[in-house]
C-alpha positions as CSV (number, residue, x, y, z in Angstrom):
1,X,-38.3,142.0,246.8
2,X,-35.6,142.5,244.2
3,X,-32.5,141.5,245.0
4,X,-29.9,143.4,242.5
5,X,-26.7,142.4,244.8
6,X,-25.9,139.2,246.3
7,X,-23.2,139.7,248.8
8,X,-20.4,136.8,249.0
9,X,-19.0,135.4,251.5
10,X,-18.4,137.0,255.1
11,X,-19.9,140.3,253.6
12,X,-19.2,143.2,255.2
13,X,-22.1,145.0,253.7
14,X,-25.7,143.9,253.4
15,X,-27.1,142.8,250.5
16,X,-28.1,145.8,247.8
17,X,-24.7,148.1,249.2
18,X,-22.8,148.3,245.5
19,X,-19.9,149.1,247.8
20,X,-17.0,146.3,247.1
21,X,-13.7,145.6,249.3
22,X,-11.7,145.5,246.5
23,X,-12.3,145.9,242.4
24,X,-10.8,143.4,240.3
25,X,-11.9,142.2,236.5
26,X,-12.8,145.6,235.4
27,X,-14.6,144.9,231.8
28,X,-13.4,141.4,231.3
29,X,-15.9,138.7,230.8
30,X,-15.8,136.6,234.4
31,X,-17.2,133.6,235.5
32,X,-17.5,133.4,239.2
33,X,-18.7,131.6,242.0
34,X,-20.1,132.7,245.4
35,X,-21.4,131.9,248.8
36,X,-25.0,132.8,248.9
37,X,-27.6,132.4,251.7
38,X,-31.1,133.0,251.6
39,X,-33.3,132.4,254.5
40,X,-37.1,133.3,254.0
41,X,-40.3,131.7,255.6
42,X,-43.5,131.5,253.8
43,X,-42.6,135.1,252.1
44,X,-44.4,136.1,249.0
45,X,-41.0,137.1,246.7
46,X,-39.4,136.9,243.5
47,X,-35.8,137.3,243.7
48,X,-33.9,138.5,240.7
49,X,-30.0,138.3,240.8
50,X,-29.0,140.5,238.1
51,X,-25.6,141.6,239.3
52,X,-23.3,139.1,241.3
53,X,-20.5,139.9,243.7
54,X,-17.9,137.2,243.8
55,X,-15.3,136.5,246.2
56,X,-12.8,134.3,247.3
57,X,-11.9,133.7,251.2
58,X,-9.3,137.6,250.8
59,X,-9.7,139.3,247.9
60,X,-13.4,140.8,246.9
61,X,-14.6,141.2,244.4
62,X,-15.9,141.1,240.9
63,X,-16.7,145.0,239.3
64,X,-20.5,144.3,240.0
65,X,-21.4,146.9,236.4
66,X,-19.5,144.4,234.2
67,X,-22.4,141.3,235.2
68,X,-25.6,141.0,233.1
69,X,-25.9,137.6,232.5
70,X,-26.9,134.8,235.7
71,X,-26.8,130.8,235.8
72,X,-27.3,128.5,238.3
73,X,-27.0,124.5,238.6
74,X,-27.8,122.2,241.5
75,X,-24.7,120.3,242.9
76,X,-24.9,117.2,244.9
77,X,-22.2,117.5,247.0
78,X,-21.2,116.3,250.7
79,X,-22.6,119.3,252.2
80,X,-25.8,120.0,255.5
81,X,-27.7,121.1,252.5
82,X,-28.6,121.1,249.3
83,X,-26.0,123.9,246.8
84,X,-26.3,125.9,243.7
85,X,-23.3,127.0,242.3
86,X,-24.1,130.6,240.8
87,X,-22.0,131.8,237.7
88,X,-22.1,135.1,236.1
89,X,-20.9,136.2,232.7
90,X,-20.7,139.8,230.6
91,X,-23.0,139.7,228.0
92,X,-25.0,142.1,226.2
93,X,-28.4,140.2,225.8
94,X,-28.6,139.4,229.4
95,X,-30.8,136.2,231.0
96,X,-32.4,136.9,234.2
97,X,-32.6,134.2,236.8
98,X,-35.8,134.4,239.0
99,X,-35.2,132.0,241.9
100,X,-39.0,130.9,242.6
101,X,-39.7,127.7,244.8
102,X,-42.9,127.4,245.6
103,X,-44.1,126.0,249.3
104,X,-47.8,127.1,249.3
105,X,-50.2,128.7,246.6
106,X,-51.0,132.3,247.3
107,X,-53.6,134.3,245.4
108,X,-51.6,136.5,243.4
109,X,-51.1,135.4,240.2
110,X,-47.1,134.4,238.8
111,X,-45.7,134.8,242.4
112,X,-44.2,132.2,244.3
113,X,-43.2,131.5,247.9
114,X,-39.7,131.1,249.2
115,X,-40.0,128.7,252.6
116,X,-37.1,127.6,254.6
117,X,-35.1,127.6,251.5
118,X,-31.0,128.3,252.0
119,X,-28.9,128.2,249.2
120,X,-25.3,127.4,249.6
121,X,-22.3,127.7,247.5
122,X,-18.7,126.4,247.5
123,X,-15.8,126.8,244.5
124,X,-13.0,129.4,243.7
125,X,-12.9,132.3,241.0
126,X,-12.8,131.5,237.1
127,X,-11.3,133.9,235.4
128,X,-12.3,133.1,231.5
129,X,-11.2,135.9,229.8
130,X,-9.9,133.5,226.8
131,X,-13.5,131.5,226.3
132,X,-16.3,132.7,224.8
133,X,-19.8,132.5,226.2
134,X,-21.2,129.3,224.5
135,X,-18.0,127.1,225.1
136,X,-17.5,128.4,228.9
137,X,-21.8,127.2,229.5
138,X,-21.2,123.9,227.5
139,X,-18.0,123.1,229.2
140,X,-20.2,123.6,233.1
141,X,-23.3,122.0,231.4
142,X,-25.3,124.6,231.0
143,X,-27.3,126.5,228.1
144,X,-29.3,129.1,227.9
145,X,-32.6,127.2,228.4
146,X,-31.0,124.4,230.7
147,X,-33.0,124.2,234.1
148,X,-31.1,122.0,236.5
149,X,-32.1,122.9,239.9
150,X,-35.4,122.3,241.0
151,X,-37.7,125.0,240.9
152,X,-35.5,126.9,239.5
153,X,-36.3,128.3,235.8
154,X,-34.3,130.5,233.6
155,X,-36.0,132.7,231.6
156,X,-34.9,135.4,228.8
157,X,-35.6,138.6,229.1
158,X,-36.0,141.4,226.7
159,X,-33.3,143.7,228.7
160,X,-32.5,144.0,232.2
161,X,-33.5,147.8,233.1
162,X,-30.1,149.5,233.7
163,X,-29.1,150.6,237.4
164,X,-28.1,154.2,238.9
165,X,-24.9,155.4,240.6
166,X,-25.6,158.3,242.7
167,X,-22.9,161.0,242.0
168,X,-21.7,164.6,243.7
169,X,-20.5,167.2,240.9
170,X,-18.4,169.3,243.3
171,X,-19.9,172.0,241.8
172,X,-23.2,171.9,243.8
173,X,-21.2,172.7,246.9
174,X,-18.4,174.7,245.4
175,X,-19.7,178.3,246.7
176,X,-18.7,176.6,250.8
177,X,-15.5,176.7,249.3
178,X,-14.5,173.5,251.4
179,X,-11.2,172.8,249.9
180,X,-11.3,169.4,247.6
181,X,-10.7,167.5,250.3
182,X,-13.3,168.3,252.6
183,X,-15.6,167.6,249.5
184,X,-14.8,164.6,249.4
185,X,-15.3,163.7,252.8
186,X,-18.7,165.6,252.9
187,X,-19.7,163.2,249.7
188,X,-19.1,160.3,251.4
189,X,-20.9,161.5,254.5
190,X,-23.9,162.1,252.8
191,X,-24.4,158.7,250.8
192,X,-23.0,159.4,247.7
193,X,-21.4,156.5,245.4
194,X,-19.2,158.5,243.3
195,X,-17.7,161.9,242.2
196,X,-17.3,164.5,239.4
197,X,-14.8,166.6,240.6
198,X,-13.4,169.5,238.8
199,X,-10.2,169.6,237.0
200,X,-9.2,173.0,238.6
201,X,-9.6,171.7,241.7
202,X,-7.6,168.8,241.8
203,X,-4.9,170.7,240.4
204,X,-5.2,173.3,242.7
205,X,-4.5,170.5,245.5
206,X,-1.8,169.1,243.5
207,X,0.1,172.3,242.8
208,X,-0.2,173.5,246.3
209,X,1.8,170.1,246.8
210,X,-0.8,167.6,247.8
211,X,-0.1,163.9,247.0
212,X,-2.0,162.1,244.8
213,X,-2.0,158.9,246.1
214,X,-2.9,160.2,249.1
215,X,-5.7,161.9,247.1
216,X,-6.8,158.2,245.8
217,X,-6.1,156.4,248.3
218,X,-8.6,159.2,250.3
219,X,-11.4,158.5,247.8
220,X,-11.1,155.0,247.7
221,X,-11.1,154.5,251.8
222,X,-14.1,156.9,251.4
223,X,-15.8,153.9,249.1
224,X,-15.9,156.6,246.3
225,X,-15.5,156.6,242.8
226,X,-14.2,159.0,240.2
227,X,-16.8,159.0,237.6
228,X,-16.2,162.0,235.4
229,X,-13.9,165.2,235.4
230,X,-14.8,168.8,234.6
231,X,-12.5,170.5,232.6
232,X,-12.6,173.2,229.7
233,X,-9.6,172.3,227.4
234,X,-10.0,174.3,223.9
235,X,-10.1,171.2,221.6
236,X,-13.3,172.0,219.4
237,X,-11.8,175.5,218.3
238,X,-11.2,176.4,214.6
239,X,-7.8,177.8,215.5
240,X,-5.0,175.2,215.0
241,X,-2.6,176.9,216.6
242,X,-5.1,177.5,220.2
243,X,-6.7,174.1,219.4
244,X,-3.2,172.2,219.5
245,X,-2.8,173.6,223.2
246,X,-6.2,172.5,223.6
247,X,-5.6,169.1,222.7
248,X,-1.8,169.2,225.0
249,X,-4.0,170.7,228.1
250,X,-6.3,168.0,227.6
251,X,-3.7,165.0,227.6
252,X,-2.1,166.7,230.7
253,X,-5.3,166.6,232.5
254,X,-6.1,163.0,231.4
255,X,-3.4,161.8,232.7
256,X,-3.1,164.1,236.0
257,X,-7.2,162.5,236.6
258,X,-6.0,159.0,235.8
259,X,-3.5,159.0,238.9
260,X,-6.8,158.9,241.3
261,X,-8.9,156.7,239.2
262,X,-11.4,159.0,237.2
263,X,-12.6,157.4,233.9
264,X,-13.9,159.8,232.1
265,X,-13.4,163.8,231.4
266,X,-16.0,166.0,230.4
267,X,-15.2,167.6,226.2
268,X,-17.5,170.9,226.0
269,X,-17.0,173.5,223.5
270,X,-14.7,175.6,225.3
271,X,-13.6,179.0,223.2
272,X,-15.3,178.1,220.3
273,X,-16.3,181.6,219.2
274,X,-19.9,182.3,219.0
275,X,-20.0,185.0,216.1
276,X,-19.3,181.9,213.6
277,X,-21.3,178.9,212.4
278,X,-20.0,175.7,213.8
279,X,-18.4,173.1,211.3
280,X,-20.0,169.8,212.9
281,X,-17.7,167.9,210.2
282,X,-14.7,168.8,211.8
283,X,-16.6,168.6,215.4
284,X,-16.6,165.2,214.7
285,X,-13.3,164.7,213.2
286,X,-11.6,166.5,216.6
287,X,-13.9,164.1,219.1
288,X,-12.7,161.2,217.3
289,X,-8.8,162.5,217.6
290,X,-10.2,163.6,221.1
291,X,-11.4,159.6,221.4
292,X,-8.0,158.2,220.1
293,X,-6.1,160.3,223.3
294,X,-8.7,159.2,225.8
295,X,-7.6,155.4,225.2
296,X,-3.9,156.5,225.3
297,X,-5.1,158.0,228.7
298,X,-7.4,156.0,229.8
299,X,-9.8,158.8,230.7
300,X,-12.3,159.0,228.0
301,X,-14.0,162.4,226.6
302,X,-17.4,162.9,226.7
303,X,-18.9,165.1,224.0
304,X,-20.9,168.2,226.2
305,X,-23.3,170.7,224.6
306,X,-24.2,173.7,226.8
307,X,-27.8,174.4,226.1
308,X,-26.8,178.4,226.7
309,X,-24.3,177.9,224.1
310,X,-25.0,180.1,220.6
311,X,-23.1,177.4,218.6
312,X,-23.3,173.7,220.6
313,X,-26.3,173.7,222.1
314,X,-28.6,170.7,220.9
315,X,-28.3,167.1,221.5
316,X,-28.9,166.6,217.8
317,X,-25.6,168.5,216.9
318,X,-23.7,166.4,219.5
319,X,-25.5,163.0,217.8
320,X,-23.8,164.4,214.9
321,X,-20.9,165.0,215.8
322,X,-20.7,161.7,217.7
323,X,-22.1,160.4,213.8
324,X,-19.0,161.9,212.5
325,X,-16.2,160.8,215.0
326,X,-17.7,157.2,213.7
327,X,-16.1,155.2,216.8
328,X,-17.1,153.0,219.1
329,X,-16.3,154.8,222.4
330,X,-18.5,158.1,221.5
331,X,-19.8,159.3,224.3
332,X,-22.4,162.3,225.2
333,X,-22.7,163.7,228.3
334,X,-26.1,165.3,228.7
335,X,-27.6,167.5,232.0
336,X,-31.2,168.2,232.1
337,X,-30.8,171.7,232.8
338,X,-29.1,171.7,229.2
339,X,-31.5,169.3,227.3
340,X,-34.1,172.1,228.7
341,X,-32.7,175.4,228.0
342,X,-31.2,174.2,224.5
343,X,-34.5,173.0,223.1
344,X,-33.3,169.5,223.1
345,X,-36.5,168.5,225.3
346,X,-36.1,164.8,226.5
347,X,-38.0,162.7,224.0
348,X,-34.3,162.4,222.3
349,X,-32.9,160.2,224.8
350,X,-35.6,157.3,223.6
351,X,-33.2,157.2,220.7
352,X,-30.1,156.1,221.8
353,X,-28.8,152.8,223.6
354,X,-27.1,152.7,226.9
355,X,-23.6,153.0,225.3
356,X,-24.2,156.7,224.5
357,X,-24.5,158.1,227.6
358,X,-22.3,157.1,230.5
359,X,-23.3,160.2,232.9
360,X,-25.8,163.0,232.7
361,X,-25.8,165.5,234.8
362,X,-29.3,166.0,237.0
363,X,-30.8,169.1,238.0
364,X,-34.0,171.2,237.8
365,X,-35.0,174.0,236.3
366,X,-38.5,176.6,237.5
367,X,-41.2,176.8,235.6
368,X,-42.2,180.8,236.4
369,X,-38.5,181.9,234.1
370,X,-38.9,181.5,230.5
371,X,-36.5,179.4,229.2
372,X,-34.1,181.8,226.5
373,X,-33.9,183.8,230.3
374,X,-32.7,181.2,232.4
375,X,-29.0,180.4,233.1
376,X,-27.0,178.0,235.3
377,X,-27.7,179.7,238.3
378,X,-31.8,179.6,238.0
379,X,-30.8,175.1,238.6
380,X,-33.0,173.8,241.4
381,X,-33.0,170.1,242.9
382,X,-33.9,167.4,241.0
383,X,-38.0,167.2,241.6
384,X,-38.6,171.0,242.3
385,X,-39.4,172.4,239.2
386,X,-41.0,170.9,236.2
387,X,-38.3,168.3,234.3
388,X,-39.8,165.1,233.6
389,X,-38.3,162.7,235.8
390,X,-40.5,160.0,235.5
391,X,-39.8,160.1,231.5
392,X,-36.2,160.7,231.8
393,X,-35.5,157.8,234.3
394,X,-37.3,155.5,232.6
395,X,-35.8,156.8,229.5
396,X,-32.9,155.9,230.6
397,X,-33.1,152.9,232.6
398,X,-34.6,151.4,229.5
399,X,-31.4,151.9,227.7
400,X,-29.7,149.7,229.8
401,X,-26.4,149.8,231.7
402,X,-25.5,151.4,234.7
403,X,-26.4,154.9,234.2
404,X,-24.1,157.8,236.5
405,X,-26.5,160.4,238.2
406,X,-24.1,163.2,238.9
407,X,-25.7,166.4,240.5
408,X,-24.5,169.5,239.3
409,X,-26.0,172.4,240.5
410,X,-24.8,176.0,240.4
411,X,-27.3,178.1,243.1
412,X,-26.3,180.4,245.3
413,X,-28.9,179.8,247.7
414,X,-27.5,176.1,248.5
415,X,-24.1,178.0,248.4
416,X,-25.5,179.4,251.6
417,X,-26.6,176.5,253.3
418,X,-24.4,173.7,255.3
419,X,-22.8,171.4,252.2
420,X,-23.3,168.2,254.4
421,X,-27.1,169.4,254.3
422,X,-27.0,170.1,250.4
423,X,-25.4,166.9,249.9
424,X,-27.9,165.1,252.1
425,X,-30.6,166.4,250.4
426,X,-29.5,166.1,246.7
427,X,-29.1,162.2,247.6
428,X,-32.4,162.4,249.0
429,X,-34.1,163.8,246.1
430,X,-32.4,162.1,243.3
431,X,-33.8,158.9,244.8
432,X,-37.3,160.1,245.0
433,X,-37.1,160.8,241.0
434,X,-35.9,157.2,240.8
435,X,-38.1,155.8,243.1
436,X,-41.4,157.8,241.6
437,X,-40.6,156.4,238.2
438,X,-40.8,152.7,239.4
């Protein structure tokens, strides 16, 4: 059994839900304290708490993708039983804290039996934004090696394998022509954890005078996030006087996509003319201008390459570009369908860490079309045709990170069907490529 979530107290979600009440701490190191219960009876099981969700009595709870690092130390307190106080700190070399007490031998080798063992916890949020790692552990008693707790070993690991958000591009349901809305609510339905919704469309809803904090306040009831925006602002073109628009579009959208939470924005090559060669110099020099509006924002671009693209089509030229913009926020945003028909293959994302890629967009592609002849509409579930999902998951899990699935498909034939039933099955098949490459 792994457990990657434990729940705090009075949960109102069962342990492994990454939904939270409330998110606080976004990207600050925290140290926090929960209520955890465990209740097993001569079960063979190695727990592993690599992500923590903290809480106090109202307000839950701590952004659960910020966690990577676990410690625990036995408290002897007045209480029925026995407590370990659980703390949990960003950090990017993360310890992993297997919980193993051991109540009878069992044949397997390096597994351990949990029996009648409940863990209990009492204390109030820390909030150590202003200490750093190694003064925070020495001033609770702890170090990396310490062991306090019986039975209970820390252990360093090489890297905690990175975790998946499930994601809807609203483009994989836009032929229903639901209204943005209703996409949202048919997302949700279907088990989604976030969105990628399309810039068009949530200016569509705003200019026909929706509200936009009705619009958040919609998404966030709906346990949704906003992971990524599509949008075609003309910011890579050679033209200064088209690429200055470009560059005003693309603040005005920002800023219209941070009113309802979205984080990032999608930066593909949008009117750059195909009958000329491609500076990737001054690629590079526009992402990084692109980079410094993102943080004015707070929506940050994400470098796209179109593998049906003549000019910016290859994950190397975007790794070049990104070389260029020579700041620490680059970010690509791959799609398999892309990586395929661009020549790119998928060997190239063994090269790069988890900070590179914040979302990719997943899809399929048939094997009977040869690849200069296939376009965006020849994009087939995730496990139908011949992508490598076992490589790329693990690909990407290895670089760490929580990793944003987002499902983007452009067929007409799902165009046809019920959305709720698309949607329901693209959840069901982008778990199967996850769970197959376990």
């Amino acid at each position: 059994m792994v457990l990657n979530t434990a729940v705090a107290e009075a949960p109102r979600w069962s342990a492994g839900c990454r939904f939270a009440h409330k998110p606080v701490f976004n990207f600050q190191p925290v140290v926090g304290q929960l209520l955890l219960i465990i209740e097993s009876s001569k079960l063979v099981v190695e727990i592993f708490i690599d992500i923590v969700v903290v809480t106090n009595a109202e307000d839950a709870v701590l952004d659960t993708e910020c966690i990577a690092v676990v410690f625990a130390y036995f408290l002897s307190r007045d209480l029925h039983r026995p407590a370990v106080e659980i703390f949990a700190v960003e950090d990017s070399n993360p310890l992993v804290l297997p919980r193993c007490v051991e109540a009878e031998r069992k044949q397997r080798e390096n597994k351990k039996c949990l029996d009648d063992v409940r863990l209990f916890h009492i204390g109030n949020i820390l909030n150590l934004t202003s200490m750093n790692r190694r003064d925070t552990l020495k001033g609770i008693g702890l170090t990396a090696g310490a062991a306090v707790l019986p039975h209970l070993a820390f252990s360093e690991q090489k890297k905690t394998p990175g975790q998946f958000k499930f994601c809807l591009n609203t483009s994989t349901i836009r032929g229903q022509k639901l209204g943005l809305t209703k996409m949202i609510e048919t997302a949700a339905k279907a088990g989604f954890d976030s969105l990628e919704l399309w810039v068009m469309d949530v200016k569509e809803y705003k200019d026909g005078g929706g509200s936009m904090p009705a619009l958040k306040k919609l998404i966030d009831d709906s346990h949704l996030t906003v992971e990524d925006a599509i949008g075609f602002a003309p910011w890579m073109v050679d033209d200064e006087a088209q690429r200055t628009k470009g560059f005003a579009q693309m603040k005005e959208e920002m800023l219209m996509m941070a009113e309802i939470g979205c984080k990032r924005i999608a930066a593909p090559s949008s009117g750059v003319k195909a009958d000329q060669p491609l500076d990737l110099f001054k690629v590079g020099e526009r992402y990084k201008k692109l980079l410094d509006l993102g943080r004015e924002t707070g929506v940050k671009p994400l470098l796209e390459f179109w593998g049906g693209s003549p000019v910016f089509y290859h994950f190397g030229q975007a790794l070049m570009a990104a070389a260029v913009a020579n700041d620490p926020d680059v970010s690509i945003l791959p799609d398999v369908y892309h990586l395929f028909r661009g020549g790119s293959n998928f060997d190239c994302l063994k090269m790069v860490n988890g900070k590179l890629i914040d979302v990719i967009h997943i899809n399929d592609y048939p094997s009977n079309i040869p690849r200069e002849q296939q376009n965006d509409g020849h994009r087939v579930m995730p496990g139908d045709g011949t992508a490598p999902y076992k490589q790329i998951i693990k690909d990407l899990a290895n670089m760490g990170g929580t990793k944003v699935l987002s499902l983007e498909i452009f067929n007409e034939a799902y165009w046809k069907m019920d959305a709720l039933s698309v949607c329901k099955l693209g959840v069901e098949k982008m778990k199967k490529v996850v769970e197959l490459a376990k």
